[in-house]
Rosetta silent file (secondary structure, phi, psi, omega in degrees, C-alpha in Angstrom):
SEQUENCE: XXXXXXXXXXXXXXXXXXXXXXXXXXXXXXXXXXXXXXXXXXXXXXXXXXXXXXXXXXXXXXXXXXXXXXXXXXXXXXXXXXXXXXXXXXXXXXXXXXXXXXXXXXXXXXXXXXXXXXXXXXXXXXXXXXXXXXXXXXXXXXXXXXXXXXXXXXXXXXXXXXXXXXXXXXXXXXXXXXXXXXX
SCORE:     score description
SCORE:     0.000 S_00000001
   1 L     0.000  154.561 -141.254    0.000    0.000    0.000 S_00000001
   2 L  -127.227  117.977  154.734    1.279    3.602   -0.978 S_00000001
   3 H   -34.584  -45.585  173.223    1.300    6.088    1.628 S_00000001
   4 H   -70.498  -13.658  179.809   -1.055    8.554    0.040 S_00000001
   5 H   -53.808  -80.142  176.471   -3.178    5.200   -0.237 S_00000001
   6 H   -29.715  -65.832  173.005   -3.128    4.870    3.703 S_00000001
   7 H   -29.485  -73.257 -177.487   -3.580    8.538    3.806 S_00000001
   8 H   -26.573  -80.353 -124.117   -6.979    8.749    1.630 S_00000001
   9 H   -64.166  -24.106  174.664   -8.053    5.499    3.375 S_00000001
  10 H   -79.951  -37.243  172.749   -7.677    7.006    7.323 S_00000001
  11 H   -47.900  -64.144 -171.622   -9.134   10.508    5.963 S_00000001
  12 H   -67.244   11.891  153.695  -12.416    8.493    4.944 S_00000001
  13 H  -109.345    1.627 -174.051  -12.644    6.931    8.506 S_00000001
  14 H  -122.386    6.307  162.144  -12.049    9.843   10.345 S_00000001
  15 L   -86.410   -0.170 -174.938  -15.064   11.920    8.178 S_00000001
  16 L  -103.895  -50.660 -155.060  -17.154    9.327    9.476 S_00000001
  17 L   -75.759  -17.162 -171.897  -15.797    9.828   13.457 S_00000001
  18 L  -127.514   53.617  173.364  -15.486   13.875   13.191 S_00000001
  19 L   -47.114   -5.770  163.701  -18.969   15.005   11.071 S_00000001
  20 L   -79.330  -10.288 -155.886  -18.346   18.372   12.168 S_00000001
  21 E  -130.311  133.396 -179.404  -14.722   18.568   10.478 S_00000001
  22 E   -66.846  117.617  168.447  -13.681   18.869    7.298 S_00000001
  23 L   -96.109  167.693  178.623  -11.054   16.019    6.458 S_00000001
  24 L  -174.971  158.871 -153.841   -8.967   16.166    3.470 S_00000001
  25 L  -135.963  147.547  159.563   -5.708   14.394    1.964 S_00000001
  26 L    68.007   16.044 -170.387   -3.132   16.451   -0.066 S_00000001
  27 L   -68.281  128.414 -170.723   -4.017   19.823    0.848 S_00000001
  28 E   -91.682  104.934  161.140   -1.414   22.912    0.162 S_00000001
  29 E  -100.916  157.667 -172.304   -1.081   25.152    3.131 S_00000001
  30 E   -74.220  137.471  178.671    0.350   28.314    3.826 S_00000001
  31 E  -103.689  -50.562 -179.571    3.713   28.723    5.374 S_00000001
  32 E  -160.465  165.879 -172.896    4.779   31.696    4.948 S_00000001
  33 E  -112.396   96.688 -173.194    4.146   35.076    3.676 S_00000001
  34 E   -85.971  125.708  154.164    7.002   36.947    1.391 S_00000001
  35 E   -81.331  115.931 -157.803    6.599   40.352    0.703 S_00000001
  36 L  -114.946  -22.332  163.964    7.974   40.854   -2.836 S_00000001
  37 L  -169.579  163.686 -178.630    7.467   44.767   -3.364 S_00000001
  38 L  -104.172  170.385 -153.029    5.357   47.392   -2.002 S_00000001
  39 E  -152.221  109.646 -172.918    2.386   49.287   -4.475 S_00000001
  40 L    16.074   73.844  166.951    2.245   52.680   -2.404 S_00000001
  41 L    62.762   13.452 -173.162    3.754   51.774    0.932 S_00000001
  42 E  -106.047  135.258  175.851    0.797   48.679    1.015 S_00000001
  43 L   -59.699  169.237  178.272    2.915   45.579    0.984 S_00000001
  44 L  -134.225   95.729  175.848    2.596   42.715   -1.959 S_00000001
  45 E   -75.940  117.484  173.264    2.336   39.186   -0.642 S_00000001
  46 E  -104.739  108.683 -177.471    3.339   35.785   -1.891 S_00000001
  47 E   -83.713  124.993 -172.280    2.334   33.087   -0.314 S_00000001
  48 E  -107.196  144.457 -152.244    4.733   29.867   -0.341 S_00000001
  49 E  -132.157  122.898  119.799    2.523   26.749    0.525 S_00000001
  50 E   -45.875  149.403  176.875    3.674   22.706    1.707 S_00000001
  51 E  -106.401  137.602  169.494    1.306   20.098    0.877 S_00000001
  52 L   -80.802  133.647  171.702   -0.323   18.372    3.777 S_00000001
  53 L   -94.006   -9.471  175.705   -1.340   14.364    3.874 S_00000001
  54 E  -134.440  166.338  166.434   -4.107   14.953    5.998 S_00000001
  55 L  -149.354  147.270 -179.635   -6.072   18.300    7.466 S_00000001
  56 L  -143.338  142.221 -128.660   -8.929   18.500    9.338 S_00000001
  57 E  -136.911  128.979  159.629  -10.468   21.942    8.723 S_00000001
  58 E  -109.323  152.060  152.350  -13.413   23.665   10.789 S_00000001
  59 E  -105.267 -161.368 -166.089  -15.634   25.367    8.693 S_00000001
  60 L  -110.236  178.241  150.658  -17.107   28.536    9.965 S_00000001
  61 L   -51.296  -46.105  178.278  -20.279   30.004    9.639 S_00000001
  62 L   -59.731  -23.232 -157.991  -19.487   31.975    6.666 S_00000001
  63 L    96.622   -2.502  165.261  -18.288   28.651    4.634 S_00000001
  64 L  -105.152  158.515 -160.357  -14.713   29.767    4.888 S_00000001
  65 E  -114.793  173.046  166.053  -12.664   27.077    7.117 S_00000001
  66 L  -132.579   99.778 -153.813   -9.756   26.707    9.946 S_00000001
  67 L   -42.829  177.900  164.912   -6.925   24.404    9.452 S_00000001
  68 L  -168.260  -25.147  138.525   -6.542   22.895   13.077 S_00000001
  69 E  -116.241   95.456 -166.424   -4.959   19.553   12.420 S_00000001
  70 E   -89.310  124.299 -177.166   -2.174   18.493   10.375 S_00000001
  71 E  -106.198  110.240  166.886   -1.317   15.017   10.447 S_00000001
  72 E  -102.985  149.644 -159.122    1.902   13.667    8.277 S_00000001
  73 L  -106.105  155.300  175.376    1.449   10.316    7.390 S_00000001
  74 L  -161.063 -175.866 -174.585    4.636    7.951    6.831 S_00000001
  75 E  -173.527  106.810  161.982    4.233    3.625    6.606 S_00000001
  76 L    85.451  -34.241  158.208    6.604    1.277    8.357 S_00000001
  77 L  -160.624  173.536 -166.758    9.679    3.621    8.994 S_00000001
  78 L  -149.251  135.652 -153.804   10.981    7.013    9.148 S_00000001
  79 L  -105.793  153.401  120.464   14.585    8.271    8.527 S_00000001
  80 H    30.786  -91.506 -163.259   16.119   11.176   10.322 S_00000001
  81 H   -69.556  -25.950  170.567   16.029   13.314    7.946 S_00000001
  82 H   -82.068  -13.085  162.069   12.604   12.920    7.148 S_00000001
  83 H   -71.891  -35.852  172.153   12.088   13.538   11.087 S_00000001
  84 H   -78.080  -43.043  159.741   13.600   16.776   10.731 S_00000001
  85 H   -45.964  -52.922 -163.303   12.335   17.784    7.744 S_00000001
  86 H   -66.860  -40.331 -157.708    8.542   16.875    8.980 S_00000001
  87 H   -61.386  -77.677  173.292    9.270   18.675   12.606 S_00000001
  88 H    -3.759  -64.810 -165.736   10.432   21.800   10.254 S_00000001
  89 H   -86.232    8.155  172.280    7.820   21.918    8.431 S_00000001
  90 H   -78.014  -48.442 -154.978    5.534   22.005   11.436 S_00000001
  91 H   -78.327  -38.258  178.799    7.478   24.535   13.015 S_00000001
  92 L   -64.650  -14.750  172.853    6.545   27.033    9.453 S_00000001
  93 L   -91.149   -8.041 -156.836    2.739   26.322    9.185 S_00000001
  94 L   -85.885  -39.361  179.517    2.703   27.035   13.200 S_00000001
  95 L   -44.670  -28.325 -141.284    4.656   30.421   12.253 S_00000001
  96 L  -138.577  -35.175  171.336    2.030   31.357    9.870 S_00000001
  97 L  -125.742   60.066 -172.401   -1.073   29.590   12.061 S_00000001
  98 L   -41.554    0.899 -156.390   -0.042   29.661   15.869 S_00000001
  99 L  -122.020   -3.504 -173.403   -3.241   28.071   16.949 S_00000001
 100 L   -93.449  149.935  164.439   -2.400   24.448   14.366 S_00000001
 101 E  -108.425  167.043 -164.731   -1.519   21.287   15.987 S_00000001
 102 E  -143.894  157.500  169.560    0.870   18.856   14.234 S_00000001
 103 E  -168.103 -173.942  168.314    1.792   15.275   14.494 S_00000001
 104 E  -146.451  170.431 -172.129    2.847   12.392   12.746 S_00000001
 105 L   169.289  126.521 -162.069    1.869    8.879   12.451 S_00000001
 106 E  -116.182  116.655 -177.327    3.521    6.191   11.215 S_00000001
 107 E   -83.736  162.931 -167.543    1.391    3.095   10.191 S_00000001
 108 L    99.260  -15.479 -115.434    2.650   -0.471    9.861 S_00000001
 109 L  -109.439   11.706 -167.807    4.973   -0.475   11.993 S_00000001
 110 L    55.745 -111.321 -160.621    4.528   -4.259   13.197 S_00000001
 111 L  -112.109  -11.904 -158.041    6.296   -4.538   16.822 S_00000001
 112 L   -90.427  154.285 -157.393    8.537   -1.818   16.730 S_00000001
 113 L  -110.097  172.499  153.454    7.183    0.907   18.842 S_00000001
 114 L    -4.707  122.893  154.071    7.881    5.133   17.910 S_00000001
 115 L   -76.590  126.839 -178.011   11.516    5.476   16.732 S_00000001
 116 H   -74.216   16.072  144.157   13.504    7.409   19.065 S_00000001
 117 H   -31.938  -48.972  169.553   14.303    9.220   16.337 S_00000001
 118 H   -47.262  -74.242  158.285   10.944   10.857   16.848 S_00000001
 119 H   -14.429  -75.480  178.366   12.046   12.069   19.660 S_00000001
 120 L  -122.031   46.229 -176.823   14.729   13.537   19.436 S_00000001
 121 L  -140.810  -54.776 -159.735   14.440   15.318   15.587 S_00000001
 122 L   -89.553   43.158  176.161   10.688   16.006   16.087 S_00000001
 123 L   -53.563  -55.290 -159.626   10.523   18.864   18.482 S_00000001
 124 L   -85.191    8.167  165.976    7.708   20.684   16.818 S_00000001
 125 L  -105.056  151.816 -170.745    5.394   18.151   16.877 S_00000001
 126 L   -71.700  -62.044  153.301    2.411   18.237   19.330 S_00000001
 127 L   -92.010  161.647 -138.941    1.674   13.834   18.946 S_00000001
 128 L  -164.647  109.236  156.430    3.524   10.887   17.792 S_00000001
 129 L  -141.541  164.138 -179.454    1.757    8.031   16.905 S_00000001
 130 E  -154.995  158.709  173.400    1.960    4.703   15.301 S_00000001
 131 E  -135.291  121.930 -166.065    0.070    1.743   14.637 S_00000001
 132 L   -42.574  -19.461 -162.711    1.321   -2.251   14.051 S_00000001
 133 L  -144.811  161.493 -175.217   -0.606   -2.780   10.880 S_00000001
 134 L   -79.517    7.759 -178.363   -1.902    0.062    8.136 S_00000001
 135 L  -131.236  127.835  165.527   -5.103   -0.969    9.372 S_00000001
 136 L   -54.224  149.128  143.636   -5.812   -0.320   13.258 S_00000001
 137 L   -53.822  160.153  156.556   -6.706   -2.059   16.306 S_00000001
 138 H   -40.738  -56.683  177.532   -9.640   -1.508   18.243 S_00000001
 139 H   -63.834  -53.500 -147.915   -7.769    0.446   20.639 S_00000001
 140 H   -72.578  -46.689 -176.690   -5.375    2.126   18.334 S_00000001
 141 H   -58.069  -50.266  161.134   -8.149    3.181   16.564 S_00000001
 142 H   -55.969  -40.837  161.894   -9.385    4.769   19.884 S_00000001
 143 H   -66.635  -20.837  179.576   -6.286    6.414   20.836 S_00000001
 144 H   -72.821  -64.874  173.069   -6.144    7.957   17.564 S_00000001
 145 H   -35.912  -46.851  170.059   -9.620    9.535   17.900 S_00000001
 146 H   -83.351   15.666 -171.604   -8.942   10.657   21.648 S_00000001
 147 H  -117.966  -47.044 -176.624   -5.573   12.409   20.910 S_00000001
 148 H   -58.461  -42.045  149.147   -7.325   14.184   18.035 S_00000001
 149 H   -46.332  -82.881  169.968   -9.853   15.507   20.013 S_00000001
 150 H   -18.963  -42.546 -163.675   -7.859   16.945   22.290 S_00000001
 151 H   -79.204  -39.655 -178.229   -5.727   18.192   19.657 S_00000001
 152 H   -61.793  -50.024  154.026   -8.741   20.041   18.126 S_00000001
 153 H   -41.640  -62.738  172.586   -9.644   21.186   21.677 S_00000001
 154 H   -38.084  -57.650 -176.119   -5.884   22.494   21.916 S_00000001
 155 H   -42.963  -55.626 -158.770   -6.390   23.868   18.604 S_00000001
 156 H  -108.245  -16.775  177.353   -9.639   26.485   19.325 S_00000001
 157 H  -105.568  -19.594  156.860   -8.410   27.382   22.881 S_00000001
 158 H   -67.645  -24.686  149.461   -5.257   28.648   21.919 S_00000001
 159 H   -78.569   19.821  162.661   -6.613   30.522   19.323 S_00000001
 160 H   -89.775  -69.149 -161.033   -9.081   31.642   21.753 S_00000001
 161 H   -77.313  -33.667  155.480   -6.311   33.122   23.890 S_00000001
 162 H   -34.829  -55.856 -172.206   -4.219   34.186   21.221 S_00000001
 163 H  -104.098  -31.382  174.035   -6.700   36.774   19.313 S_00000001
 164 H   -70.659  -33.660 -164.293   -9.353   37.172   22.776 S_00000001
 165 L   -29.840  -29.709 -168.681   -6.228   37.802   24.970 S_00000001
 166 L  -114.754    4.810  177.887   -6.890   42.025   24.757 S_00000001
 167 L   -76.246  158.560 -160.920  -10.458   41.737   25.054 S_00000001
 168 L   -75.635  -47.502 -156.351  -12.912   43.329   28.733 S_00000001
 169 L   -94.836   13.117 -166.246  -14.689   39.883   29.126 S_00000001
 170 L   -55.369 -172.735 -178.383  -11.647   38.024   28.083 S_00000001
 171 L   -88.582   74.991  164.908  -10.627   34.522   30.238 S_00000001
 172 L   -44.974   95.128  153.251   -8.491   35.750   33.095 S_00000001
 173 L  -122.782  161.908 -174.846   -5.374   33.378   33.515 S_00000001
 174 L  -146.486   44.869  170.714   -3.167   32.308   35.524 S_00000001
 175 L   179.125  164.964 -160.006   -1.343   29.565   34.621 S_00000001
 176 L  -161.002  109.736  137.774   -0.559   27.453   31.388 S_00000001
 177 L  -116.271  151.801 -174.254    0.897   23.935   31.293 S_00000001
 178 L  -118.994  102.276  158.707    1.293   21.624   28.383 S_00000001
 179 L   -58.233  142.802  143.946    1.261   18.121   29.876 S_00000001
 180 L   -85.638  162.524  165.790    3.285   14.793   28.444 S_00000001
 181 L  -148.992  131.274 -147.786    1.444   11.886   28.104 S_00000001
 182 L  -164.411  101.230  154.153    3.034    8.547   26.781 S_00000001
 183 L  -115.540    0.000    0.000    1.422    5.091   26.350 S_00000001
């Protein structure tokens, strides 16, 4: 099976588990914003875009959407360099959307558990996951579902605090930890 195969095939199971959320395989997001000349002192923007394998999108009321989870997909192993590379390109959509969560998950993977590769290349991602076969367990299939939630959660209250943060009726806090969790 072909990674974007795997891709598609988890996108279509995870439109049936998130009907509120857009899901979507191969999607080009924004990274970054160049300014390439100014047109009376109003800047001129270029947008340079990565393609995503999965996204899951809210839409809004208007019918325009909000990325909120990027997923990179990989099947049976992952090199270094493609650990650095991934974490990278995490850290440049976050630059450009401060409120997306990122991960990877690598299907396939038999017995062997996360490469500590993962670890210690993949700083910018929020989850790390893997599953023995390109098709889940029961479970796996559950853990996937509850870490995305969360992540989605994660997702709308930091961009909650981010853009409400100057507001009268705003959220008064006064404290902020980002737990690990490892199973």
């Amino acid at each position: 099976m072909r990674e974007t195969d795997w891709a598609n095939s988890i996108s279509e199971q995870l439109t049936e588990a998130f009907p509120k959320y857009r899901i979507d395989t191969g999607i080009r997001l924004t990274y970054a914003h160049e300014i390439r000349e100014y047109t009376s002192e109003q800047p001129c923007y270029q947008q340079m875009k990565y393609e995503t394998d999965l996204l899951i999108q809210e839409e809004t009321r208007s019918g325009d959407w909000i990325p909120r989870v990027v997923i990179e997909t990989k099947l049976r192993r992952i090199s270094s360099h493609a650990a650095i590379t991934y974490s990278q390109k995490a850290a440049s959509h976050k630059q450009v959307h401060p409120y997306l969560r990122y991960g990877i998950f690598i299907g396939d993977r038999g017995i062997f558990p996360l490469p500590g590769r993962l670890f210690r290349h993949g700083a910018h991602f929020d989850f790390m996951l893997s599953w023995k076969s390109h098709k889940s367990s029961a479970e796996e299939w559950k853990e996937l579902v509850r870490i995305l939630r969360h992540e989605i959660k994660a997702s709308k209250t930091l961009e909650k605090l981010l853009y409400e943060s100057r507001k009268k009726n705003r959220d008064h806090l006064f404290s902020f930890h980002k737990p690990l969790r490892i199973k």
